[in-house]
N, C-alpha and C positions, 0 to 999 in steps of 0.2 A: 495557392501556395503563397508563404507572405515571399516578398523580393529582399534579396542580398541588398547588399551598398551598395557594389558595380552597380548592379542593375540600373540603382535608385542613380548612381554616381552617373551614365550617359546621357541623363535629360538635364543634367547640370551644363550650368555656364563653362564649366573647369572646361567639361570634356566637350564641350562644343567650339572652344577657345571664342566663347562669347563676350561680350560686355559686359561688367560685373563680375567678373572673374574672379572666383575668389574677395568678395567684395566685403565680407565678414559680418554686413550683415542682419544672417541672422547669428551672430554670436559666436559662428564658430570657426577658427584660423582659415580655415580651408573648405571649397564643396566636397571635396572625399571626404572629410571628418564629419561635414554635417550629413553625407549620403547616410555615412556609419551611425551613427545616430538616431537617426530615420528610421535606417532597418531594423535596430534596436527599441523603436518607440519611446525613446528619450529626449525627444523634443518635436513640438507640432509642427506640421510640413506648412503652414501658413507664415510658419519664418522666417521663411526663404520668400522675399516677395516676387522673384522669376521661373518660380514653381509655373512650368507649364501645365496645358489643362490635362493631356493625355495620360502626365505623370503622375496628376494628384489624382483621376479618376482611377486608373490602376493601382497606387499607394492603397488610397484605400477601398477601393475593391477588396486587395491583398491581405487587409488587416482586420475586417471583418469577421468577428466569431462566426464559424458556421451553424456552428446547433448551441440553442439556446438551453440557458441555465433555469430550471424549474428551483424554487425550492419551499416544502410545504414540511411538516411536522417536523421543522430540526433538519430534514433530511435533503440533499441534493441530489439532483437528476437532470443528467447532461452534460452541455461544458465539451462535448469532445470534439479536439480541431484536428485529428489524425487518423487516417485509414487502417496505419501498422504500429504494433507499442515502442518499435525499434525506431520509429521514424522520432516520437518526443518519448512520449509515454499517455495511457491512458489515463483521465483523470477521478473521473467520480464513477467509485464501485458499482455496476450493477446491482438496483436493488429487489430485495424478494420481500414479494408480499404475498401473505397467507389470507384468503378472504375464507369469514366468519360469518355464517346465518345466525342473527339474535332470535328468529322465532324455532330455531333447534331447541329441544331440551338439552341436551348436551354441550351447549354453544361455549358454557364459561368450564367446563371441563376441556375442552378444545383448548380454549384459551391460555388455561393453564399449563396445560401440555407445553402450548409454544412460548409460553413466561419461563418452563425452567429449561427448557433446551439450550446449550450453551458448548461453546466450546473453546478450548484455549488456543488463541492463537499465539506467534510472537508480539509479545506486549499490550495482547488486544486480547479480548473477548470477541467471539464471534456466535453474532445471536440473530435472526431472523429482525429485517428491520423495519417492515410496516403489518399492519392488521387492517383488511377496508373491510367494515359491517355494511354486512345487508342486513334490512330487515329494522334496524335500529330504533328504538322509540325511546323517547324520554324518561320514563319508568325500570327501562332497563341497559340502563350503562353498565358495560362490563370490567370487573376490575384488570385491570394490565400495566403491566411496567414497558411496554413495547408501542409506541406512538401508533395511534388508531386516527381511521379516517371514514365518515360515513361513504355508500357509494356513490352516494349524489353529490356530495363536497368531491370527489377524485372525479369524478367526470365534469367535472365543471374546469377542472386544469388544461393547459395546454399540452396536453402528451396527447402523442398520436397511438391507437389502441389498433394492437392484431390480434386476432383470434384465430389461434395453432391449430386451426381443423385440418392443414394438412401442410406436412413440414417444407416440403419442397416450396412450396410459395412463398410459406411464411419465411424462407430461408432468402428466396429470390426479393420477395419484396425489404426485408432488412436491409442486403446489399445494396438493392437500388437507392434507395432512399438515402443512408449514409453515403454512398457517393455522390448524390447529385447536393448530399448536404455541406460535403468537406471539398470537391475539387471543382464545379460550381456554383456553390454558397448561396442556391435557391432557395428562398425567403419558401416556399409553400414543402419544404422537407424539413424545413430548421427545428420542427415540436423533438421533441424527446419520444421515443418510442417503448413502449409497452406492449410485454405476448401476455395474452390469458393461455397456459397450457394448456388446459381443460383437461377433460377425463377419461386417462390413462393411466398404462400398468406402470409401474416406478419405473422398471427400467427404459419403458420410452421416454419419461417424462427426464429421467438421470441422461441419458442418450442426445436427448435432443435440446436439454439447457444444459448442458457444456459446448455443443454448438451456438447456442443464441449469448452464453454471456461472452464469446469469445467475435460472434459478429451476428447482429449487433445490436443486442435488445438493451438499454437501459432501463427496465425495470422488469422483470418475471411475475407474471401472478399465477398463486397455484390454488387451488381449489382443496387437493389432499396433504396432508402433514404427515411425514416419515420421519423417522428420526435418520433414517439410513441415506436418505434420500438427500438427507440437510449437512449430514457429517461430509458426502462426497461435495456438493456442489458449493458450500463455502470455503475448503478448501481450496476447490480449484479458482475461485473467485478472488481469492489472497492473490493466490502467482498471478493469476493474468495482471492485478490491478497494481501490484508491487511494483514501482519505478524502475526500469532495468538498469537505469543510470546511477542508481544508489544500491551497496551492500547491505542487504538483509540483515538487520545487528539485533540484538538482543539489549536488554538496561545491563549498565555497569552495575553487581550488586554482590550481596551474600543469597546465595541459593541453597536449601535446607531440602535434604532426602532422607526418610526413612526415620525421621524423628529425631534429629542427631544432638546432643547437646553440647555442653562447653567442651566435654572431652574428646567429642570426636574427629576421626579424620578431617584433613580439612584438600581440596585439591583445587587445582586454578589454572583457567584457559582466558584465550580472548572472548571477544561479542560477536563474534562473526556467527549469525545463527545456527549453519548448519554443523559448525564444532561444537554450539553448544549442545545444539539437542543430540548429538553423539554420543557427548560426553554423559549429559544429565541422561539419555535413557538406558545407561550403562550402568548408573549410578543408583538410578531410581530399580534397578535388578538385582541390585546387593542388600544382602540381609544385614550387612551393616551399615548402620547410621552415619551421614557425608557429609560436609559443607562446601560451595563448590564458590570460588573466589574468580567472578569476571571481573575481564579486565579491558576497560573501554580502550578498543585498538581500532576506530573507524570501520567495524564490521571486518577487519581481514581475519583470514588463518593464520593459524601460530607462525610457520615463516615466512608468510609473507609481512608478517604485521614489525615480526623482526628485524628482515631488512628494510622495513619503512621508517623503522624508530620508531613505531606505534607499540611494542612492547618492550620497554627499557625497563633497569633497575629504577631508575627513578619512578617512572609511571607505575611499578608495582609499589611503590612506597607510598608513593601519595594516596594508591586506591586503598590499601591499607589501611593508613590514617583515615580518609573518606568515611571509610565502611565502617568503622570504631571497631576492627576486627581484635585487638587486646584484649577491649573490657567484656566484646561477646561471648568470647574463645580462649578457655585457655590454651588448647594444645597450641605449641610453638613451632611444630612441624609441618611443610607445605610442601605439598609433591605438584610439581609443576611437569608441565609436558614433556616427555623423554625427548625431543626435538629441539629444547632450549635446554639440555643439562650442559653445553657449553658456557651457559650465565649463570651457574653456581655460586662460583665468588665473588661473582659481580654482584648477586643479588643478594650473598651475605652482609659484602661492603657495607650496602645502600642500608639493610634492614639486619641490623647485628644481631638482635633480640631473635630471629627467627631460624630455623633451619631449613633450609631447602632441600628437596629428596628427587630424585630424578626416577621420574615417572615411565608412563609407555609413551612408545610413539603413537599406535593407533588406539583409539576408544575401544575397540574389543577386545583389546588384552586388559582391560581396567581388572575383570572379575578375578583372571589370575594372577595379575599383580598384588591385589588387596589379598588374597588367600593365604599367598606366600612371604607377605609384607611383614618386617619385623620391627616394631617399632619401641 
């Protein structure tokens, strides 16, 4: 674990009411400021010239990356200095690799399969993120949009490789290894870890990597390609790897359901993701054509984003202007949250040319809203 300031701050002169006492230095008014600093990694402990030895062999013991950073086709693998996501956060996604026989007849059908697999995530695309060939020969490169890697170039990396023949182990050896890499920082654990799944029915294989991306395989290799299989485990590979210390947001933008053109409805929420896809799959159910106006509010919900000043008349006016919503859209009418029809006037004030309509509170009454809506 890296050390606080106190910590750093008792092997100081201050706190031993030594000679040099606060002697400035290395640069900074006080040793509690330069302890703070230290813990912080904002300045090197060699600038303290009464840095005792015990202190600086701990210092940096303490700051030591435990598992190291791989990184081969674009792609990163490793980097994590934490046991639990709550403790910082996770940092480099879990990645899946789908391995490819080139002497199959089938091989560049396969391929292709896993080229147009995709799926939408928030602000992301989420698509399968290596291909390792067996088999591979100079005569037959296969076309792909997905970063490929011979199997003799990936074994030639520093990742440590399991073979899933039987979960329990492979479970026990993950944790070992990740422990003895992050609390400690044993140079012969520190490779990046990779399971080959092998071959199994989906559902063991769906079973057993929502356990492994959650502890603690940095890379998956699977041998069979599902589409069913890929739609669940990227999913769940978003949340685990999604910073818990940041709100899930969405882009400030104009969002278009159902075809909708200059005349149609037009309706508007914050970025907080889970209001949007509420809203938008409320919207994307109507047989009428929508435009749906975010509004960059620091990922919060409507009232919270309200009482932050994250959703003002102002900040609706300027996304407005932003978005060039005049010259896209004619209609002048905007049904805003039924939760902010207290900022009617306010938001008339701000944008005189438009009309604001007060909407539902919750996204599932959208359908009956619009039905009954007389515009």
């Amino acid at each position: 674990m890296e050390m606080t300031g106190l910590q750093i701050f008792k092997y100081l002169p201050a706190a031993k009411k030594e000679e040099h006492t606060n002697c400035k230095t290395c640069g900074c008014p006080t040793c509690m400021a330069f302890a703070l600093k230290l813990a912080k990694q904002n300045i090197e402990i060699d600038k303290c010239p009464y840095i005792k030895s015990e202190l600086k062999e701990q210092y940096l013991h303490s700051i030591k990356h435990p598992q190291k950073t791989i990184e081969f086709c674009g792609l990163k693998i490793g980097g994590e200095n934490v046991l639990y996501r709550h403790e910082k956060t996770f940092i480099n996604p879990t990645i899946f690799a789908l391995v490819v026989d080139c002497e199959k007849p089938d091989f560049q059908e396969k391929i292709n399969r896993i080229d147009r697999f995709a799926i939408k995530g928030v602000n992301n695309i989420l698509k399968i993120d290596l291909i390792i060939l067996k088999n591979q020969k100079d005569n037959n490169l296969p076309k792909t949009e997905i970063p490929t890697i011979s199997f003799e170039d990936f074994n030639d990396l520093e990742i440590k490789q399991i073979q899933n023949s039987d979960f329990k182990k492979t479970k026990e050896e993950l944790i070992t290894t990740r422990k003895k890499a992050i609390l400690e920082k044993d140079d012969d654990f520190s490779n990046p870890v990779a399971v080959w799944m092998g071959a199994k029915n989906i559902q063991e294989i769906c079973a057993e990597t929502s356990y492994f991306i959650c502890k603690y395989a940095n890379m998956l290799i699977f041998e069979t390609f599902s589409e069913e299989l890929f739609s669940t485990i990227l999913r769940l590979r978003q949340n685990i790897f999604t910073d818990p210390q940041k709100p899930l947001q969405v882009d400030s933008n104009l969002y278009e359901f159902n075809n909708p053109d200059k005349n149609s409805l037009i309706f508007l929420t914050t970025n907080f993701a889970l209001t949007y896809f509420a809203v938008a799959n409320e919207l994307e159910g109507l047989k009428t054509p929508a435009h749906l106006i975010v509004i960059p509010a620091d990922g919060m919900s409507v009232l919270t984003a309200w009482s932050a000043e994250k959703f003002t008349a102002n900040i609706v006016s300027k996304t407005i202007d932003k978005l060039d919503i005049r010259n896209k859209i004619k209609t002048r009418k905007i049904i805003i949250p039924g939760l902010l029809s207290h900022m009617i006037d306010e938001l008339k004030e701000a944008v005189p040319d438009f009309e604001f309509i007060e909407g539902t509170k919750e996204a599932s009454a959208i359908r009956e809203f619009v039905k009954n809506l007389k515009l």
